[in-house]
N, C-alpha and C positions, 0 to 999 in steps of 0.2 A: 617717261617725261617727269623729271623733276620741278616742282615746283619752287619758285623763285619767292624771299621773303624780303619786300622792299624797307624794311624798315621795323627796328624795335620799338616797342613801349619803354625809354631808358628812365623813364618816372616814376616806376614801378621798383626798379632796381637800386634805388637810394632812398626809401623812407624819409621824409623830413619831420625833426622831433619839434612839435611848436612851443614857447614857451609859454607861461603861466601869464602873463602879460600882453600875449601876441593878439593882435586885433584879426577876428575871425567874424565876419556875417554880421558885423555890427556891434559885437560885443570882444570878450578875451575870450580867451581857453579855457580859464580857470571859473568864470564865468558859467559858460557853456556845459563846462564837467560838472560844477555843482547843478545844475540845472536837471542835466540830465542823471549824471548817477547819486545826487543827491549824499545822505550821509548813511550810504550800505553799509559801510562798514560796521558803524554805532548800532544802526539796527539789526543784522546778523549778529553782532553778537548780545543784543537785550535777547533775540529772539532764541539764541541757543541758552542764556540764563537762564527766561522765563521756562523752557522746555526742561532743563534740569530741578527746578523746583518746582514744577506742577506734578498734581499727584500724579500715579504710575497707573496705570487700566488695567483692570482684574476680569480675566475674561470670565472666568466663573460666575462672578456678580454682573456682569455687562444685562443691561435691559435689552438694550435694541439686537436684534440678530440680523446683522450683517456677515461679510465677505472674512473681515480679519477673526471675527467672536467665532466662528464654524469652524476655521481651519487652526485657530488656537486651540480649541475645544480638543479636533480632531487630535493635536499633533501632543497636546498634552496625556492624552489617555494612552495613546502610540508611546510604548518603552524598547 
């Protein structure tokens, strides 16, 4: 017995692109996109800045012994 498919989802199959203006839920799009994704971009990359000029971790001097300080430890003495 085959099964019979009364019908597509054809809404699915055409993506509609909204525009920056377009009134959505009471507000735009552009709106809503600052809202939500805010300005990631700006902060990715303050945050890859700030991480190239903070100092670099010396596992040798490291206080606390942790997971990363043990297997640096380890993999440094390993030639």
């Amino acid at each position: 017995m085959k099964l019979k498919i009364r019908g597509e989802a054809n809404r699915f199959k055409h993506p509609t692109m909204l525009r920056g203006d377009a009134p959505f839920l009471g507000a735009t799009v552009k709106q809503w996109d600052q809202a939500i994704v805010g300005n990631m971009e700006r902060t990715l990359a303050e945050i890859k800045r700030h991480a190239a000029l903070s100092p670099k971790r010396d596992v040798n001097t490291a206080t606390t012994f942790d997971l990363a300080s043990y297997a640096g430890r380890r993999l440094a003495n390993r030639k």
